[in-house]
Structure formats: C-alpha cells, structure tokens
DRENPA-3360 file (N, C-alpha, C; in nm, 2 decimals, always signed):
BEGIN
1 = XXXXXXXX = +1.69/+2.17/-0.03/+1.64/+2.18/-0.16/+1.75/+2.20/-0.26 ~ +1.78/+2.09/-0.40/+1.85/+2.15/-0.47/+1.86/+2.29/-0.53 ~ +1.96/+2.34/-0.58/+1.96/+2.46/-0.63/+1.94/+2.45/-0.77 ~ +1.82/+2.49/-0.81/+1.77/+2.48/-0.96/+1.65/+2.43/-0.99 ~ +1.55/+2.36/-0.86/+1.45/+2.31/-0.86/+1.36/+2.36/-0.95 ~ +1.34/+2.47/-0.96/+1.26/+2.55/-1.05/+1.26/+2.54/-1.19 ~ +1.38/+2.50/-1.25/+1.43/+2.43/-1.39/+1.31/+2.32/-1.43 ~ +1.30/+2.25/-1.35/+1.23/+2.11/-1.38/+1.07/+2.17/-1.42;
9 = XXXXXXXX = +1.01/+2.25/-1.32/+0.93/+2.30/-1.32/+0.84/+2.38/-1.49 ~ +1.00/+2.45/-1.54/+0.99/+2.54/-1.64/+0.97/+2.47/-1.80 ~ +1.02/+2.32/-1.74/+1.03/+2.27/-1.87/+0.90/+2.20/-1.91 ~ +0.88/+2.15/-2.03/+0.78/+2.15/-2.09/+0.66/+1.97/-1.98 ~ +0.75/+1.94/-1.95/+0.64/+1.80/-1.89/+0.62/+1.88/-1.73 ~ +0.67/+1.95/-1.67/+0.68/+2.03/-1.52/+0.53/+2.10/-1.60 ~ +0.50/+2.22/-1.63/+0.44/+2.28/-1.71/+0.30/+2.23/-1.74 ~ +0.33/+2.10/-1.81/+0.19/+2.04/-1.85/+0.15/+1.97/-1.71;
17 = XXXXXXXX = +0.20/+1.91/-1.62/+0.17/+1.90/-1.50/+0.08/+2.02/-1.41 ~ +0.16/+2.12/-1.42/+0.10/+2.26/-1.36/-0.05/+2.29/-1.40 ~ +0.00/+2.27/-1.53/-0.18/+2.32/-1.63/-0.24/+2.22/-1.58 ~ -0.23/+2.11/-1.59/-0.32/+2.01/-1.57/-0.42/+2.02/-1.38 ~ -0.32/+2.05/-1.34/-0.37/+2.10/-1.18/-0.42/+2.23/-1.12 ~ -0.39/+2.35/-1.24/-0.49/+2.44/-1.26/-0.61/+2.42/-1.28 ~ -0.62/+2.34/-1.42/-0.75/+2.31/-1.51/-0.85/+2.20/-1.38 ~ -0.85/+2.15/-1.30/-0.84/+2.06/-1.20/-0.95/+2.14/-1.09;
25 = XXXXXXXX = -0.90/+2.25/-1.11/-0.87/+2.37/-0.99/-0.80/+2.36/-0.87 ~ -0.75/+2.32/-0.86/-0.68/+2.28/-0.72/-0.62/+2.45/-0.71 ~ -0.59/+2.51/-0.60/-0.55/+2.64/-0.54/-0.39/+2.65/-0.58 ~ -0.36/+2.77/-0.57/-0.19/+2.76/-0.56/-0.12/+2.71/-0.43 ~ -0.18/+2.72/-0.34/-0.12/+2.63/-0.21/-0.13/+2.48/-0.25 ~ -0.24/+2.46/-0.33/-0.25/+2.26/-0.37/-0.12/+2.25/-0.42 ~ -0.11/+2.33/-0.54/-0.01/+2.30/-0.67/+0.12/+2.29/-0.59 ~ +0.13/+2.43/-0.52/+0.29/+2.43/-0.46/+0.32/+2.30/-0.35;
33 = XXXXXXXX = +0.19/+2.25/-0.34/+0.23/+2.07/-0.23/+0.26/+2.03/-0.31 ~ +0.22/+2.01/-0.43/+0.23/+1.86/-0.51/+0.32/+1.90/-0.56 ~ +0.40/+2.00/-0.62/+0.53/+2.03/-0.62/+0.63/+2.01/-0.56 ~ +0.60/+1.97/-0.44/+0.68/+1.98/-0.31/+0.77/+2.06/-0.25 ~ +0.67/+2.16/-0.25/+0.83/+2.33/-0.22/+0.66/+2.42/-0.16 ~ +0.80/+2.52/-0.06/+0.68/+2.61/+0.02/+0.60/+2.66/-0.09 ~ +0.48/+2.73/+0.00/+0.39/+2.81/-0.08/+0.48/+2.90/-0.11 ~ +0.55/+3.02/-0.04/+0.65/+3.09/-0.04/+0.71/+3.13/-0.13;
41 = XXXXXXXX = +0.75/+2.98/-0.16/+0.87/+2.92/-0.33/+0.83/+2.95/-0.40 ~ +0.66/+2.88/-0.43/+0.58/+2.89/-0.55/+0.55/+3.00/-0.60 ~ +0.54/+3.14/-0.46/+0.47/+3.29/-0.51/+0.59/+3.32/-0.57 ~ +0.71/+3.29/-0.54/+0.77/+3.37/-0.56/+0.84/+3.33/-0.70 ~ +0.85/+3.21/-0.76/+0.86/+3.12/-0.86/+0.76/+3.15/-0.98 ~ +0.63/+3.14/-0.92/+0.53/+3.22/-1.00/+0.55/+3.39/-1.06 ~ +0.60/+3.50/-0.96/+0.59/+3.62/-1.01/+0.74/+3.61/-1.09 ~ +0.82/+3.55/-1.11/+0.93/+3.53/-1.13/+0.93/+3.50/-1.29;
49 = XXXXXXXX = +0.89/+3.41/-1.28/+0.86/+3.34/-1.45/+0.71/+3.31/-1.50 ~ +0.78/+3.43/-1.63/+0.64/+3.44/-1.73/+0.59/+3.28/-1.72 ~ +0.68/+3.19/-1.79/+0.58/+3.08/-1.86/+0.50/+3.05/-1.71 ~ +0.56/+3.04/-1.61/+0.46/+2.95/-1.44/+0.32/+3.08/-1.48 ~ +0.34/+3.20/-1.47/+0.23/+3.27/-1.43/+0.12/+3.26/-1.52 ~ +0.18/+3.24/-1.69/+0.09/+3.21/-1.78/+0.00/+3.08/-1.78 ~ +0.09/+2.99/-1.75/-0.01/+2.83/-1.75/-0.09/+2.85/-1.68 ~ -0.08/+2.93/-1.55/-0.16/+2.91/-1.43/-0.26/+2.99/-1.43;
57 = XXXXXXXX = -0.29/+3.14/-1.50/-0.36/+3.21/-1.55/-0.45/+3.13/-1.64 ~ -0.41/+3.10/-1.78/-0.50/+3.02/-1.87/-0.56/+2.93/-1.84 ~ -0.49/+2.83/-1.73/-0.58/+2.73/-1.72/-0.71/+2.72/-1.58 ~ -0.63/+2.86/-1.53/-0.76/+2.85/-1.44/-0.87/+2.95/-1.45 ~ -0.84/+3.01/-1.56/-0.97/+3.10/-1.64/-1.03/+2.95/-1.66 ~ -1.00/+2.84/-1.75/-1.07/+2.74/-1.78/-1.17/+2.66/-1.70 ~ -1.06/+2.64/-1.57/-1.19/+2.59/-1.44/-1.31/+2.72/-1.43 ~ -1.30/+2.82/-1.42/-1.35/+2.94/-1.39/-1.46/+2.91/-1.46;
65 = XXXXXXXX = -1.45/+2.91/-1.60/-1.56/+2.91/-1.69/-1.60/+2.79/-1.71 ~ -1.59/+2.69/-1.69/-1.64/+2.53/-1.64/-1.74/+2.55/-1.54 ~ -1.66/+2.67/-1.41/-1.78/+2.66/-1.29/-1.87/+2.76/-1.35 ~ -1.83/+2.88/-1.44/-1.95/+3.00/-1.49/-2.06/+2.91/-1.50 ~ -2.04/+2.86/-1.65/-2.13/+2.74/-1.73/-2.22/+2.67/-1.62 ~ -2.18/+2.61/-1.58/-2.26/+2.51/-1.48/-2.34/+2.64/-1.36 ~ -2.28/+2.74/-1.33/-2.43/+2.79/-1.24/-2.51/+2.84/-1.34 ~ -2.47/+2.88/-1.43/-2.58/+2.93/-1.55/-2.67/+2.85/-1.60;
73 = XXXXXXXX = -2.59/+2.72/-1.64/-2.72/+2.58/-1.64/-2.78/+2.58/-1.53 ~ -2.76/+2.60/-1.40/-2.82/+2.55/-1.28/-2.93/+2.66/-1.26 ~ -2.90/+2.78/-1.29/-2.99/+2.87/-1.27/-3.12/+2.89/-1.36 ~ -3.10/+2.81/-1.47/-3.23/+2.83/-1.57/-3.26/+2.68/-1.54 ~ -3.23/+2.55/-1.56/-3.30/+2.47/-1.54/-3.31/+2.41/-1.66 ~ -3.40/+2.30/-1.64/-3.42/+2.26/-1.80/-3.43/+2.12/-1.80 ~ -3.44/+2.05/-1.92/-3.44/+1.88/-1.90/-3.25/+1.84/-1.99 ~ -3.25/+1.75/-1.90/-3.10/+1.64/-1.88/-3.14/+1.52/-1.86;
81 = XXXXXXXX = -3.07/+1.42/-1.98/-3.04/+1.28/-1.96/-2.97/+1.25/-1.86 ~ -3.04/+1.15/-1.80/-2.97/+1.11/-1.70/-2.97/+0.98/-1.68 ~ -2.84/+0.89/-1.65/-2.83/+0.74/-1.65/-2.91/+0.70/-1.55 ~ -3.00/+0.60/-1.55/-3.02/+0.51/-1.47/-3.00/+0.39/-1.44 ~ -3.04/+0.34/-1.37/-3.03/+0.15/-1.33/-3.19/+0.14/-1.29 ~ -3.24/+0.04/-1.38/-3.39/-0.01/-1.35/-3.40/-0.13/-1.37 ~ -3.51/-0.16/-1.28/-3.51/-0.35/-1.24/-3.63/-0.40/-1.33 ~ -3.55/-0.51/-1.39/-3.66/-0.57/-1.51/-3.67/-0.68/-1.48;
89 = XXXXXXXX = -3.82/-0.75/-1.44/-3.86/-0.85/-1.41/-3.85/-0.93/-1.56 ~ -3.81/-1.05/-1.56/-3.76/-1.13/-1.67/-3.90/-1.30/-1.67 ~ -3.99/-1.31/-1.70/-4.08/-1.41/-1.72/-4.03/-1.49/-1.82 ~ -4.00/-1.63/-1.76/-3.97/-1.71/-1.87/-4.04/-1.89/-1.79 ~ -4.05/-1.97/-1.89/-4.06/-2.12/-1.86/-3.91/-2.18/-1.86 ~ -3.94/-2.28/-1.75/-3.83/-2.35/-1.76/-3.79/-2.47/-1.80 ~ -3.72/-2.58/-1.82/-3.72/-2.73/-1.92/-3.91/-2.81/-1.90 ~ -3.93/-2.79/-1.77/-4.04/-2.86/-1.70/-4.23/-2.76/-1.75;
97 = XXXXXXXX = -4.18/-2.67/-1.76/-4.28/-2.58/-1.83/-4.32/-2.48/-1.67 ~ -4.24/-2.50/-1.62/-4.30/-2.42/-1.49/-4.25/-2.23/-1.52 ~ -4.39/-2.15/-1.46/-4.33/-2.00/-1.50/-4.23/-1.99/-1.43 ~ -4.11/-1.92/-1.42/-4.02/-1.85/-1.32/-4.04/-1.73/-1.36 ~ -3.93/-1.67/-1.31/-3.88/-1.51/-1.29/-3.79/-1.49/-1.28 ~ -3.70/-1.39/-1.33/-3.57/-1.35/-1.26/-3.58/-1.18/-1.25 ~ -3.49/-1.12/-1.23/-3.48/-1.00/-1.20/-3.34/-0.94/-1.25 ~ -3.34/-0.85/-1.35/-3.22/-0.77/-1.38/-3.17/-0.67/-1.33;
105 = XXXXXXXX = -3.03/-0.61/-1.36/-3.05/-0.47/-1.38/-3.00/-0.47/-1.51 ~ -3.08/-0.32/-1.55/-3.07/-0.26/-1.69/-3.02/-0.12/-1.70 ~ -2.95/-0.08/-1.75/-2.92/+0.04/-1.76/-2.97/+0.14/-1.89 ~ -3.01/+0.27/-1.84/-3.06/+0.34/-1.97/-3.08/+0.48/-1.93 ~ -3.12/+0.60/-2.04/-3.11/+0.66/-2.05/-3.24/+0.74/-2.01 ~ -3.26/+0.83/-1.93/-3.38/+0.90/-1.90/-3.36/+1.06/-1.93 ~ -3.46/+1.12/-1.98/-3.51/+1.23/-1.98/-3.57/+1.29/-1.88 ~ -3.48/+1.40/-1.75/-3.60/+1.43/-1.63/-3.58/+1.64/-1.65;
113 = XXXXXXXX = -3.66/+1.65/-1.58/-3.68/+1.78/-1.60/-3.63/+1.83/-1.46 ~ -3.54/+1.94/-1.47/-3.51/+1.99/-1.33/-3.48/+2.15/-1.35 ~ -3.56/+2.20/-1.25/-3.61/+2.32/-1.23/-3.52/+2.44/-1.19 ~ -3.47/+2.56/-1.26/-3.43/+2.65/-1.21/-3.41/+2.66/-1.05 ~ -3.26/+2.69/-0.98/-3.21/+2.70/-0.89/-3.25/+2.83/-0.85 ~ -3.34/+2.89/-0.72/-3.32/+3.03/-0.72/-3.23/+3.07/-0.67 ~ -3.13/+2.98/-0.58/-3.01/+3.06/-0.53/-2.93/+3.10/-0.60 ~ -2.92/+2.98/-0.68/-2.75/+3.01/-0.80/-2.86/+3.13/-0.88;
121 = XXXXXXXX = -3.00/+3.14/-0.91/-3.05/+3.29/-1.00/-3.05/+3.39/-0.91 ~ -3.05/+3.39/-0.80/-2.99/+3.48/-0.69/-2.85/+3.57/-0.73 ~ -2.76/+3.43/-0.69/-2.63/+3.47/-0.68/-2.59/+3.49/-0.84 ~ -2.65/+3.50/-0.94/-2.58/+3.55/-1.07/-2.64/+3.67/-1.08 ~ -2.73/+3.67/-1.02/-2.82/+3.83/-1.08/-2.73/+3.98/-0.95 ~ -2.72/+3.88/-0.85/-2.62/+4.01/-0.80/-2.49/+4.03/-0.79 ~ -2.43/+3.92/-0.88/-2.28/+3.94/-0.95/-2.32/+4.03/-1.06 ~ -2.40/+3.98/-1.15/-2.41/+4.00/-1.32/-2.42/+4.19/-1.31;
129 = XXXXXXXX = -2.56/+4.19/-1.22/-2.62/+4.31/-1.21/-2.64/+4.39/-1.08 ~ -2.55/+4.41/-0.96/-2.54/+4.44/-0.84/-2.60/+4.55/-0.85 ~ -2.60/+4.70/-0.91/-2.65/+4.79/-0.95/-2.84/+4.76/-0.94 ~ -2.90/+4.67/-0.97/-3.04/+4.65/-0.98/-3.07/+4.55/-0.87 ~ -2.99/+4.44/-0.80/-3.00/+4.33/-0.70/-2.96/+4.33/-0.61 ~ -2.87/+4.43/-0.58/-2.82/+4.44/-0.44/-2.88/+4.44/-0.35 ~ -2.85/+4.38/-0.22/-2.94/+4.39/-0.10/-2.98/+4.50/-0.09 ~ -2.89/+4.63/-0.06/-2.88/+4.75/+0.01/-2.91/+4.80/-0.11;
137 = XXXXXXXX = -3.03/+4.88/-0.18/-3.01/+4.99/-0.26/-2.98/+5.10/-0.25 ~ -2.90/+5.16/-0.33/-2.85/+5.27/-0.31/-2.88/+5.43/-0.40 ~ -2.95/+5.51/-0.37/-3.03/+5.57/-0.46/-2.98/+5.70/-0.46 ~ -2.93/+5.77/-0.55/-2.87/+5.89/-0.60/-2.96/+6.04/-0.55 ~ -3.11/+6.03/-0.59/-3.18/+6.11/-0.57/-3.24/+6.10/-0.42 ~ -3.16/+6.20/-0.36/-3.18/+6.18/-0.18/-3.32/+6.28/-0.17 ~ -3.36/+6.38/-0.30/-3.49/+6.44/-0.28/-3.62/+6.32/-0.30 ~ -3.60/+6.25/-0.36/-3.75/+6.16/-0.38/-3.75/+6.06/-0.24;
145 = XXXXXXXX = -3.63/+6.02/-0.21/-3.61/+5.95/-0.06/-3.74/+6.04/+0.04 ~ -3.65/+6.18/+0.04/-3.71/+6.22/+0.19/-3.88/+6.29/+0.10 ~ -3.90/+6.30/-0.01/-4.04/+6.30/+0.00/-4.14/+6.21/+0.00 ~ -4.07/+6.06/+0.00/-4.16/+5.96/+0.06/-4.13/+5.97/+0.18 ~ -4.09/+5.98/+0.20/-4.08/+5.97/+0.40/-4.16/+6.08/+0.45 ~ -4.15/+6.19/+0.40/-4.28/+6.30/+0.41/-4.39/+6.24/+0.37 ~ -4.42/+6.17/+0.27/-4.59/+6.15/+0.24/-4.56/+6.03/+0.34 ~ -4.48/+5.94/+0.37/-4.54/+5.80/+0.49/-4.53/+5.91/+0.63;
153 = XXXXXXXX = -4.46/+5.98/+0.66/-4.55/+6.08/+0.79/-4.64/+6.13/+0.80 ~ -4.70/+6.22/+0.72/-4.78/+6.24/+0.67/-4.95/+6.12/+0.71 ~ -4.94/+6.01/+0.63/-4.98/+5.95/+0.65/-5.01/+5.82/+0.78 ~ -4.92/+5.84/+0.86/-4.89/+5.76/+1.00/-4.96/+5.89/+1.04 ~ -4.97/+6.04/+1.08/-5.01/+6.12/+1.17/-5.13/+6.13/+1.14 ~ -5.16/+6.12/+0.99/-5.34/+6.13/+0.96/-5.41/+5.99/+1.04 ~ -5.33/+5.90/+1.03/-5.38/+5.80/+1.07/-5.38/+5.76/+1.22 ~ -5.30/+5.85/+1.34/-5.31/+5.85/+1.44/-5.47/+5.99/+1.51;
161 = XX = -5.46/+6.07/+1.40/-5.54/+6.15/+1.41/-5.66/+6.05/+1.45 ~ -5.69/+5.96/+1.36/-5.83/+5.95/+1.35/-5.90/+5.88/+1.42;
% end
C-alpha cells in the first residue's frame, strides 16, 4: 500500500464518495472494501481524522432516519399511491367492418389502503417506551407483588377447600 493512501481519501471527491456510501448504508466493513484497505485501516483512519468520522456520522444519522420514517409509516398504516400495470381491452372495426380486439398495457396510478404493521407497532413501542412494553415487567413495589400472591393463595386454598 502506498504511503499516504489516506490523503486521497481526505480530499474533497474521496469524502463525497464516503458520504455517499454512508447515506447508502452500507456498514464500515462495506466502505473500507470499496476503499480498498483493511477494515483495520479504516478504524483506525476513521478515529484518526475528524473530517472521515464526521461524513460518516452525518450521513449515517441520514440512512438511520430514512429507516426511523419508514417503520413509523409502516406501523400506523394508511393509504399510498401505488403504480400499476392494467390490461385494457381495446374494441375497434377493422377496413372490412369486422369487430376486433386488442389488448394493452396501461399504466396508472392507484389509491390502496394498507393496514398498520403490528410488529413494526410492536418493535417501536418497546424501543420508544420499554419502561410500559417490555416483555419482563419490572415493578418497584415488591409489597403489592407479594399481596397478590397472598390474595391468589388465598384463593387457590379456598378453592381446594371446597
């Protein structure tokens, strides 16, 4: 490897390449292939120089919040245009007067309605709010615990009683 490889990198078209492969998302193992130098290189290229750590920071807050956006649409749902291709039967006469037919395609614009995801409303409600969604609840007042557990004994023994 030349000595200075990292020069190229720092300058302004190296740089806009980087961002562009952040924004992309590609991982820092992708970036440092397409660079062509170890992962190794790149950590250490990265902690090294502000401008590497900054492009790579900003622009992959950007993918980040590309992917936010989209489970948040996916979790509420809602109606989206969506392209289609639909076949149009075409009736016409021909020199002789006889009917024919042909068959197109057409392209256009549809209105469909698609329904709240509950997994992605799953998985934001126990990032957003882990504290209220968590699988495991976890409950501070260990006296109200053990006095339901006394009233369900309680009630399992009355009920074997009888």
């Amino acid at each position: 490897m030349a000595k200075g490889k990292y020069q190229e990198w720092l300058e302004p078209e190296g740089l806009l390449k980087i961002e562009g492969w952040a924004r992309d998302g590609l991982t820092d193992e992708q970036i440092a292939q397409n660079m062509g130098v170890a992962y190794s290189t790149f950590r250490t290229w990265r902690d090294k120089y502000s401008a590497l750590s900054a492009v790579l920071k900003k622009n992959k807050d950007v993918a980040d919040r590309q992917v936010e956006n989209s489970l948040f649409e996916r979790a509420l749902g809602g109606t989206h245009e969506v392209r289609k291709t639909f076949k149009v039967k075409e009736k016409y006469y021909d020199d002789h007067g006889k009917l024919c037919e042909k068959e197109k395609l057409v392209q256009a614009t549809d209105e469909v309605y698609i329904p709240g995801d509950t997994t992605a409303q799953i998985f934001w409600l126990k990032n957003r709010k882990p504290e209220k969604w968590r699988d495991k609840q976890e409950y501070e007042d260990k006296t109200a615990i053990d006095k339901l557990d006394g009233i369900l004994k309680e009630l399992r023994d009355n009920a074997a009683k009888q």
